[in-house]
C-alpha positions as CSV (number, residue, x, y, z in Angstrom):
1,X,98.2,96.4,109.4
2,X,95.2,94.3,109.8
3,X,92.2,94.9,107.9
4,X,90.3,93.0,110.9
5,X,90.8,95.8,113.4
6,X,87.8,97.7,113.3
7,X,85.6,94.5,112.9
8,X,87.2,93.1,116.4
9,X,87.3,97.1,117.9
10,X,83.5,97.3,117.2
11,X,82.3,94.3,119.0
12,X,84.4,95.4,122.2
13,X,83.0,99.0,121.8
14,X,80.5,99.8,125.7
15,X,77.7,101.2,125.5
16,X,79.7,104.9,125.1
17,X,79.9,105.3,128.8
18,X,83.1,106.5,130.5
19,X,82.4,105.8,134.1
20,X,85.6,105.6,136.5
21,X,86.3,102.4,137.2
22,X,88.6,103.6,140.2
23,X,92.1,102.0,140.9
24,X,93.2,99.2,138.3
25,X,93.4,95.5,140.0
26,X,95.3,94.8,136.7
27,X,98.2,95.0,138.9
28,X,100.2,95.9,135.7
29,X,100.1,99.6,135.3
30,X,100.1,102.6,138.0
31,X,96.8,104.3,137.0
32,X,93.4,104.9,136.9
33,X,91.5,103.5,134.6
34,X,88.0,104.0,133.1
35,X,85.7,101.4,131.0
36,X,87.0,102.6,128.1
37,X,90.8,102.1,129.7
38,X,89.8,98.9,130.4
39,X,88.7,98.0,126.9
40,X,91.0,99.3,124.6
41,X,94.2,97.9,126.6
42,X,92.3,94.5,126.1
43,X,91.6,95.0,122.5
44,X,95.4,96.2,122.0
45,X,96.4,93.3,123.5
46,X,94.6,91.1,121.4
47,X,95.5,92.9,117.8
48,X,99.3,93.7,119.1
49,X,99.1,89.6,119.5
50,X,97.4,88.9,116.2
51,X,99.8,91.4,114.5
52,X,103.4,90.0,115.7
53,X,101.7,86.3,114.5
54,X,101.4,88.0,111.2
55,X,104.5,90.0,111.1
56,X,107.8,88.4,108.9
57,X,110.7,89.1,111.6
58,X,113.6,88.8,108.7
59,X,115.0,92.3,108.9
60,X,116.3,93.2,105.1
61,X,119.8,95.3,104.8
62,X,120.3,94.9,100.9
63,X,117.6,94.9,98.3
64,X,119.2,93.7,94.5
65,X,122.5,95.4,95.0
66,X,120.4,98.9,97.0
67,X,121.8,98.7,100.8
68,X,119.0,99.6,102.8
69,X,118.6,101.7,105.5
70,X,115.7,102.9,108.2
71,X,114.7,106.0,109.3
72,X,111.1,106.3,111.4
73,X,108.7,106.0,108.4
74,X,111.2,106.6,106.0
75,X,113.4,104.0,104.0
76,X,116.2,105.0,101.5
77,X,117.9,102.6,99.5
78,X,120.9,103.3,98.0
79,X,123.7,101.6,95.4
80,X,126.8,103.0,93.2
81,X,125.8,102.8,89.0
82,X,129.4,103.7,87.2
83,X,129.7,107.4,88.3
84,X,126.1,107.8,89.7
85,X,125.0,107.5,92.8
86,X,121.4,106.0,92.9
87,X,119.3,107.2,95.9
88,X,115.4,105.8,96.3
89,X,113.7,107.3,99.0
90,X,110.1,106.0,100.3
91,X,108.2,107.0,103.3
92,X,105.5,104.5,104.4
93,X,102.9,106.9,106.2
94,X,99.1,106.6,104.7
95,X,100.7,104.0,102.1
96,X,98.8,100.9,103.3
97,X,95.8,99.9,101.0
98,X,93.9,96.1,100.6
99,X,95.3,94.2,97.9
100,X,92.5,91.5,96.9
101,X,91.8,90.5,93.9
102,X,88.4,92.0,92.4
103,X,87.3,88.1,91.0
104,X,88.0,86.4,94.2
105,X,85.1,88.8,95.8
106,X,81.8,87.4,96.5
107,X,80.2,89.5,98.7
108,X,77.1,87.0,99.0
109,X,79.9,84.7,100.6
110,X,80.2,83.8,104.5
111,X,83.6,82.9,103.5
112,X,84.5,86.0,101.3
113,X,88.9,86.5,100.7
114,X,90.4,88.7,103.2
115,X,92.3,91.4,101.8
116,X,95.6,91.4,102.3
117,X,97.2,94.8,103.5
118,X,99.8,96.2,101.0
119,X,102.2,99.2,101.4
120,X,102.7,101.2,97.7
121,X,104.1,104.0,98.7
122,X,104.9,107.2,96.4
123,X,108.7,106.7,95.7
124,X,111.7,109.2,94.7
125,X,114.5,108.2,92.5
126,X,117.4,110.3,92.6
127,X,120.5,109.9,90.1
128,X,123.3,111.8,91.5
129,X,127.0,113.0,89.6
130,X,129.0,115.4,92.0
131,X,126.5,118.1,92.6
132,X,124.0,117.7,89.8
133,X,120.6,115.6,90.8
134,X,118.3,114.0,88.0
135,X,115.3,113.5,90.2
136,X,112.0,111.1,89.1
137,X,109.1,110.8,91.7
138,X,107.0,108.1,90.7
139,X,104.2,106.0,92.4
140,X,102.7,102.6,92.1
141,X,99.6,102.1,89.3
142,X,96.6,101.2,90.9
143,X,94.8,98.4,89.6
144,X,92.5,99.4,86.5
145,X,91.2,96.0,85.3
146,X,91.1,94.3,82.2
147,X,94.7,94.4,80.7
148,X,94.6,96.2,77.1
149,X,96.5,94.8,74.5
150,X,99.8,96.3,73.4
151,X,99.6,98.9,76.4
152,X,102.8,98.4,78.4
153,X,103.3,96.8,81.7
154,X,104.6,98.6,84.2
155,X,103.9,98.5,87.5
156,X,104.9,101.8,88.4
157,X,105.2,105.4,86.7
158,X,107.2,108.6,86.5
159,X,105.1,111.0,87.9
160,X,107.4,114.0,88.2
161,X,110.9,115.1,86.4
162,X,113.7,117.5,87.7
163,X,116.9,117.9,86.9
164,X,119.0,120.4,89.2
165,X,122.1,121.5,91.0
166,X,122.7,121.0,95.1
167,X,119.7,120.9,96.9
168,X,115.8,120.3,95.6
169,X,113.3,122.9,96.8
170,X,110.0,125.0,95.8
171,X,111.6,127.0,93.6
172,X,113.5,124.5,91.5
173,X,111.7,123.5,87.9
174,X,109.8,120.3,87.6
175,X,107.6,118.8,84.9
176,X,104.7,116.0,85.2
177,X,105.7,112.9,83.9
178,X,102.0,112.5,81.8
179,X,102.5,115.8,79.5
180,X,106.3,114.5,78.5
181,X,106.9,113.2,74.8
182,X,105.8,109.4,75.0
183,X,109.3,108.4,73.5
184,X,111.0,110.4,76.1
185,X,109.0,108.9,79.1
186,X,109.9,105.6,77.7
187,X,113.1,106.3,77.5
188,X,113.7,107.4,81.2
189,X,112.0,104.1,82.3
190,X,114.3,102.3,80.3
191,X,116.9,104.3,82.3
192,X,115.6,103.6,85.6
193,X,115.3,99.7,84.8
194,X,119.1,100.3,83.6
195,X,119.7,101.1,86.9
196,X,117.7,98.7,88.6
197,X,114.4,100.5,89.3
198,X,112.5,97.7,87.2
199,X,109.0,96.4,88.2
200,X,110.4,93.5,89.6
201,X,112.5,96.3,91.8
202,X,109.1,97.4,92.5
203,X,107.4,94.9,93.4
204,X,110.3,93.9,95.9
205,X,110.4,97.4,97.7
206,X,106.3,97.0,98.1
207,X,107.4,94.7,100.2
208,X,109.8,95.8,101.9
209,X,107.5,98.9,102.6
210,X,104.6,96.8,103.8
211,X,107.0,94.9,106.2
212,X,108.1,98.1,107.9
213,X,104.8,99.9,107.9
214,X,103.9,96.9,109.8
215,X,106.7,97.0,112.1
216,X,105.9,100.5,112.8
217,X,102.7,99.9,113.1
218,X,102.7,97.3,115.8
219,X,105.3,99.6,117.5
220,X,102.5,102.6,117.6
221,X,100.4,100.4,119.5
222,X,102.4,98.9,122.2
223,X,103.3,102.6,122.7
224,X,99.6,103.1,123.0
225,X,98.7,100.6,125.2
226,X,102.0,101.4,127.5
227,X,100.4,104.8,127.3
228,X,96.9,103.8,128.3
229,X,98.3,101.6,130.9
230,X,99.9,104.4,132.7
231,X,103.4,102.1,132.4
């Protein structure tokens, strides 16, 4: 999603009248269409444009070994491990934040970096053998400066632990992942990166979230302006 949206939808803002502008002359729609009509079908045009210049077309079906499937917002990804099955489940909506880097800013600048729009969603692991679920719900670290020495590296952390039969609801136990025994959270990640949940994994499905939150994204406004249009 681009971060220049509200910049461009500003500057093509009226004066906040709504006066009915009568029968369209577009000649492309079957309405009526007011100022405001008028304006935002142009302004869509113009970001659904800059959008598709920005969007990367190459659709993705396997992801190191996870085969990868869509599902509105929702992606899971999914691979055989020996006698597991290995489910990781994302869903993309509200996951988009700007990814700049805080030394590159100069805010006294004319030219200052544009961010670059990154998808980090929350994401659940699932381990599965027969009817027994070992389930990890993790999320992405946000950026917190300065490295510190000896501290580790990951990328991403284990929010949430369960461990259950058949189906996952609100009555089925979990524990946070930040009152476990240090040796034992370190020990699941090392069981995740077994598996293939590494940072690198990460980092890829980031990605792979980002390209699809786009893709949906672009597809929410073409349905808008068809919308607006009266199409």
């Amino acid at each position: 999603m681009s971060n220049s949206t509200n910049q461009l939808f500003s500057a093509k803002l009226s004066s906040g009248q709504h006066t009915s502008l009568g029968s369209c002359p577009c000649g492309n729609c079957r309405g009526v269409h007011t100022r405001g009509d008028k304006e935002l079908i142009e302004f869509l045009s113009e970001e659904i444009a800059a959008e598709k210049k920005n969007s990367k077309s190459k659709v993705i079906n396997n992801l190191d070994g996870f085969d990868v499937k869509h599902n509105g917002s929702e992606i899971v990804l999914s691979k055989k491990f020996n006698d597991e099955q290995i489910e990781v489940t994302v869903n993309v909506n509200h996951s988009v934040d700007a990814d700049i880097v805080e030394g590159d800013l100069n805010t006294k600048s004319d030219h200052a970096p544009q961010a670059e729009m990154k998808s980090r969603p929350h994401f659940e692991v699932k381990l599965i053998k027969g009817n027994q679920v070992t389930r990890l719900a993790c999320s992405y670290i946000q950026d917190g400066g300065e490295p510190v020495e000896d501290a580790p590296n990951d990328i991403f952390t284990i929010d949430e632990l369960a461990v259950y039969e058949g189906n996952h609801n609100d009555q089925t136990y979990a524990v946070a992942g930040d009152i476990l025994d240090g040796y034992m959270y370190d020990l699941l990640m090392n069981l995740l990166e077994e598996r293939g949940v590494s940072n690198e994994f990460a980092e890829k499905l980031s990605d792979l979230a980002t390209k699809r939150e786009n893709d949906l994204f672009i597809n929410l406004l073409e349905k808008l302006q068809s919308f607006v249009q009266g199409k």
